[in-house]
C-alpha positions as CSV (number, residue, x, y, z in Angstrom):
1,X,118.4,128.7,-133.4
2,X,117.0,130.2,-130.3
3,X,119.1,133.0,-128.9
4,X,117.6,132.6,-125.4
5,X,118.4,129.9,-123.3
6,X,117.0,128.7,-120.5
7,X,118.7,126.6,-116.9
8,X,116.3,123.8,-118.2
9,X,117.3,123.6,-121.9
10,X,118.9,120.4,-122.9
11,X,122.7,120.9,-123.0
12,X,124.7,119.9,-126.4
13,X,126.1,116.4,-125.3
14,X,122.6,115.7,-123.7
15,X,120.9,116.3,-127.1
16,X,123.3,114.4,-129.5
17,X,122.8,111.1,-126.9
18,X,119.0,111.1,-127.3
19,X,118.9,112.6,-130.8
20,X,119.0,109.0,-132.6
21,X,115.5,108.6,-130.9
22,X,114.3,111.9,-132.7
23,X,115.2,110.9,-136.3
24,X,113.2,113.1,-139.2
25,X,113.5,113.3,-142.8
26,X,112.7,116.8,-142.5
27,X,115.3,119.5,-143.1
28,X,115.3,122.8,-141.3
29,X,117.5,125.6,-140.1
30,X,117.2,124.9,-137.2
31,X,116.5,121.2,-135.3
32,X,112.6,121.6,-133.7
33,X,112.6,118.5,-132.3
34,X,115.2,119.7,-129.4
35,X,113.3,122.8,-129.4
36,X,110.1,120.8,-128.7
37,X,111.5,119.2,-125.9
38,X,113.3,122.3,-124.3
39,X,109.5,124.0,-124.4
40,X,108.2,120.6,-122.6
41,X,111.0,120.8,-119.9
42,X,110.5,124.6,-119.3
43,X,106.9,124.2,-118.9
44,X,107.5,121.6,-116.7
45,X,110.4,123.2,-114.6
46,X,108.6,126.3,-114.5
47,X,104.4,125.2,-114.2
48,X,103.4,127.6,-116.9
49,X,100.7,127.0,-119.0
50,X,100.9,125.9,-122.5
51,X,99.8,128.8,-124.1
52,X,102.0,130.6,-122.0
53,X,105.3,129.4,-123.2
54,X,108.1,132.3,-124.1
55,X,108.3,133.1,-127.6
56,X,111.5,131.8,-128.0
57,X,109.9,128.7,-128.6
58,X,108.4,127.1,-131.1
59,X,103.8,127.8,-131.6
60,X,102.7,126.6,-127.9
61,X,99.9,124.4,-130.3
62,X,103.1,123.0,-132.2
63,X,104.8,121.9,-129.1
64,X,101.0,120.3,-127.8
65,X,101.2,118.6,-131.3
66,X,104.2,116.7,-130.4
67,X,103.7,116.2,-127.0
68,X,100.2,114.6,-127.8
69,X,102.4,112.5,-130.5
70,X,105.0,111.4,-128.6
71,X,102.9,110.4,-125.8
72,X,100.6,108.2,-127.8
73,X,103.8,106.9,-129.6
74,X,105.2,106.2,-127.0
75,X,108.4,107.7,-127.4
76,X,109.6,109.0,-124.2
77,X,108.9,105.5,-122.6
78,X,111.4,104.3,-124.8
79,X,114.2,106.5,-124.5
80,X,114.2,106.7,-120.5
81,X,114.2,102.6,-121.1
82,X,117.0,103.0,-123.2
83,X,118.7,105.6,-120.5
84,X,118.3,103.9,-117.5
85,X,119.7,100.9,-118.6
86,X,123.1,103.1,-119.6
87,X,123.5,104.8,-115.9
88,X,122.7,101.7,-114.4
89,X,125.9,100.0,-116.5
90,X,127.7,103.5,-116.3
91,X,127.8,102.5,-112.3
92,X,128.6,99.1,-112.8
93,X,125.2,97.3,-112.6
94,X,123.8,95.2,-114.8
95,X,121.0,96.7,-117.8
96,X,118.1,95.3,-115.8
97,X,117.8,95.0,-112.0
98,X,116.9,92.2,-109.4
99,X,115.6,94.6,-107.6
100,X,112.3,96.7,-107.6
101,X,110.6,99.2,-105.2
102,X,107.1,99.8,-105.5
103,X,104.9,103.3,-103.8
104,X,102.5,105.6,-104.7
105,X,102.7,109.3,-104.4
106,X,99.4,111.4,-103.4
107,X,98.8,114.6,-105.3
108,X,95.8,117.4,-105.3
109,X,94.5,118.1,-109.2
110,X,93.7,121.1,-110.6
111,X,90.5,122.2,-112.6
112,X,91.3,120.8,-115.3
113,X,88.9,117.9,-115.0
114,X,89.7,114.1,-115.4
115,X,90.0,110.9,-113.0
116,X,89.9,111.6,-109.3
117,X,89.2,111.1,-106.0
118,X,89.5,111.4,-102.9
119,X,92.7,110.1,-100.3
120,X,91.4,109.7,-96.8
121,X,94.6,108.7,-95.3
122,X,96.6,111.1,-96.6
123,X,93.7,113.9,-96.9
124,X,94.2,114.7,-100.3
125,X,91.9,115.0,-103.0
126,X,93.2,114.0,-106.4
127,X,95.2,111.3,-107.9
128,X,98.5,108.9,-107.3
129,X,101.6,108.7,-109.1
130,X,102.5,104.8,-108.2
131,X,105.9,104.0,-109.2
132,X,108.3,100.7,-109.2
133,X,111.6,102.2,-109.8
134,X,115.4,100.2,-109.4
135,X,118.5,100.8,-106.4
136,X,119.0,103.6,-109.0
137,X,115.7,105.4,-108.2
138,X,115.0,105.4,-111.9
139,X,111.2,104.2,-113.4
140,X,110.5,101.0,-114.6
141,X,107.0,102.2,-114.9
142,X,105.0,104.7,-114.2
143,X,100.9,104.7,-113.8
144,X,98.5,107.4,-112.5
145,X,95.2,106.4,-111.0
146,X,92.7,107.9,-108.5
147,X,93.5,108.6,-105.4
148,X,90.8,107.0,-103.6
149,X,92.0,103.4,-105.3
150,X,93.9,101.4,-102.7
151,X,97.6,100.6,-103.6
152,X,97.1,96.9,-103.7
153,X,94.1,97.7,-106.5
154,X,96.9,98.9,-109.2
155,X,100.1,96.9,-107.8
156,X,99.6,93.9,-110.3
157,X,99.0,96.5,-113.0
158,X,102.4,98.6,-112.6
159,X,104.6,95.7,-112.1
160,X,102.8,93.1,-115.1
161,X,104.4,95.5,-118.4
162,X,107.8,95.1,-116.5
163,X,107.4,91.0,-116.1
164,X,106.7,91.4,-120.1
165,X,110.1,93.2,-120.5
166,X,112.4,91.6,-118.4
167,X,113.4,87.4,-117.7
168,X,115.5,88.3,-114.7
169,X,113.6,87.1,-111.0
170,X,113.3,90.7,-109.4
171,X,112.2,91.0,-105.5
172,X,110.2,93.5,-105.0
173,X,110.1,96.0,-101.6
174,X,106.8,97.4,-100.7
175,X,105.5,98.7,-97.8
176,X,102.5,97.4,-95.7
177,X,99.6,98.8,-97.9
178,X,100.9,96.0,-99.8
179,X,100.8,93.2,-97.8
180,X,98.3,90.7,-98.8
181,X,99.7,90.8,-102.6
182,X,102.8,88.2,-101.5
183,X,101.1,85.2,-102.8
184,X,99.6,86.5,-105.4
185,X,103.2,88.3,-107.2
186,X,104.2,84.8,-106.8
187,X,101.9,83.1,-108.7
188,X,101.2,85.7,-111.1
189,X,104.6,87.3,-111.9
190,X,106.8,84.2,-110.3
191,X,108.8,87.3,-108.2
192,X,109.1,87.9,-104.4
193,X,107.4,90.5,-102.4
194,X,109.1,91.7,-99.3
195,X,106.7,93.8,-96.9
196,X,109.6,96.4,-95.3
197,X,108.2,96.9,-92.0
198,X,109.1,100.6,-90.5
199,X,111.9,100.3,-87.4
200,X,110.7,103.1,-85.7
201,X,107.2,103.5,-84.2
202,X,107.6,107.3,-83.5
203,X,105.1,109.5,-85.8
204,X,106.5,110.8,-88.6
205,X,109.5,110.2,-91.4
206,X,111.8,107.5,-90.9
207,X,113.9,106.2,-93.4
208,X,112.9,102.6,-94.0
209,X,115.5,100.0,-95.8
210,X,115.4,100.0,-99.2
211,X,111.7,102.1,-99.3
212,X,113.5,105.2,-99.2
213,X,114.9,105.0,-102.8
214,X,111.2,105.6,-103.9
215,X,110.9,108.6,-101.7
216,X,113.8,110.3,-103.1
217,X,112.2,109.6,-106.5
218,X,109.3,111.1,-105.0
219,X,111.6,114.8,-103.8
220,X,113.1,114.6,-107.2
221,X,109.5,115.4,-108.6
222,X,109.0,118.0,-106.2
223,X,111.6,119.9,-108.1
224,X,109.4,120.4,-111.5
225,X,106.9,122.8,-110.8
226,X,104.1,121.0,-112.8
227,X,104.5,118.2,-111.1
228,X,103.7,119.7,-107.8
229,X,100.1,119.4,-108.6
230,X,98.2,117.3,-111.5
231,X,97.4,119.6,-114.3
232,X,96.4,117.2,-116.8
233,X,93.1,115.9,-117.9
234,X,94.3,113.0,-119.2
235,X,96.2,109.9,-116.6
236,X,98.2,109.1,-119.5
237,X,99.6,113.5,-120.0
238,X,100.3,113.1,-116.3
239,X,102.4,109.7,-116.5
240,X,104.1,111.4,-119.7
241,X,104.9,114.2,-117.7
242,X,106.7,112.3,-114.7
243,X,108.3,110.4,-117.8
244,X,109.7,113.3,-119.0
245,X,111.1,114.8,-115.6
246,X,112.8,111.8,-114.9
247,X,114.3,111.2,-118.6
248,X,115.9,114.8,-118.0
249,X,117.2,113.7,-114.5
250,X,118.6,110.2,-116.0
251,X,120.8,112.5,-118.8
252,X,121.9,114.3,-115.7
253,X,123.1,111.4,-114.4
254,X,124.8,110.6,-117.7
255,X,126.9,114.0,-117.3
């Protein structure tokens, strides 16, 4: 058992609602799978580098291990499934929603190498983080791409693993880099795209109806240091990493 804790540790109720998902026949003194996930949320609360997590912690290359292994397991996915179907009943929704927005966040990489390009319109040269998330502003998927790629390129691909989860009709809100796609959601998926047209004409933020539930996905990010730029090599380590951020937010909404 660690004896120092950290603001982004996992609390005790938090642990024992995800620990089903964590099952092991292994026997220990102390339980290395929360520790595992305590080191991944510190390094992404913080931005450190892996092999400069605090002692306290399990073997930075142990904590890699797992990462690496839940990632390609798939593991994570499944559990914030799991959870964001529980806040969405815990404020009286139903499990899956009708509704869907769809955007893509623009951020610079680092040196690490991997997949990028570069965003003319938004001047940044990297990758995006598109996202369809529920009213909730919780992921139904999650895929990183180049930043150069047009949103209408990768549209189809975010929202086709969700028509392969789900039998409920969904309309989905986009804004105009979408437009085009209508006919094509229709035929392919058998949903509705809505093209949310801005009210105001003035330069700069407005909050558009329904759109803005994605953008406050998007701040929520903003407060995980790691995620402020792309340190991965790998899309599939960055997608895992907004994963994980937003698991820890969804247990937050759990109290």
């Amino acid at each position: 058992m660690r004896k120092k804790r950290y603001s982004s540790d996992l609390t005790d109720s938090q642990w024992e609602t995800i620990k089903p998902y964590f099952t092991t026949e292994r026997r220990r003194r102390h339980d290395l799978r929360r520790d595992i996930l305590d080191a991944i949320l510190y390094l992404l609360k913080t931005g450190c580098q892996w092999r400069m997590l605090p002692g306290e912690f399990a073997p930075w290359q142990t904590v890699y291990y797992y990462f690496r292994r839940w990632r390609e397991e798939g593991r994570l996915q499944c559990l914030l499934g799991a959870l964001r179907r529980t806040v969405r009943r815990e404020v009286g929704r139903e499990g899956e929603p009708s509704t869907l927005i769809i955007d893509c966040q623009s951020v610079s990489t680092s040196r690490a190498g991997g997949i990028a390009s570069y965003d003319a319109y938004k001047s940044v040269n990297g990758r995006k983080r598109h996202l369809a998330v529920d009213t909730e502003g919780l992921p139904w998927n999650v895929l990183v791409h180049a930043a150069g790629d047009h949103e209408s390129q990768w549209a189809l691909q975010v929202l086709k693993p969700i028509r392969c989860r789900t039998e409920r009709d969904k309309t989905i809100f986009a804004d105009s880099a979408y437009r085009g796609l209508e006919e094509e959601v229709e035929n392919k998926l058998e949903w509705t795209l809505d093209i949310v047209e801005r009210e105001d004409e003035e330069p700069g933020f407005s909050v558009a109806p329904k759109r803005w539930i994605v953008e406050r996905t998007f701040s929520w990010l903003g407060g995980w240091r790691r995620l402020n730029r792309d340190y991965e090599r790998n899309t599939d380590s960055s997608e895992t990493m907004v994963r994980t951020a937003l698991l820890r937010i969804a247990l937050n909404r759990l109290g």
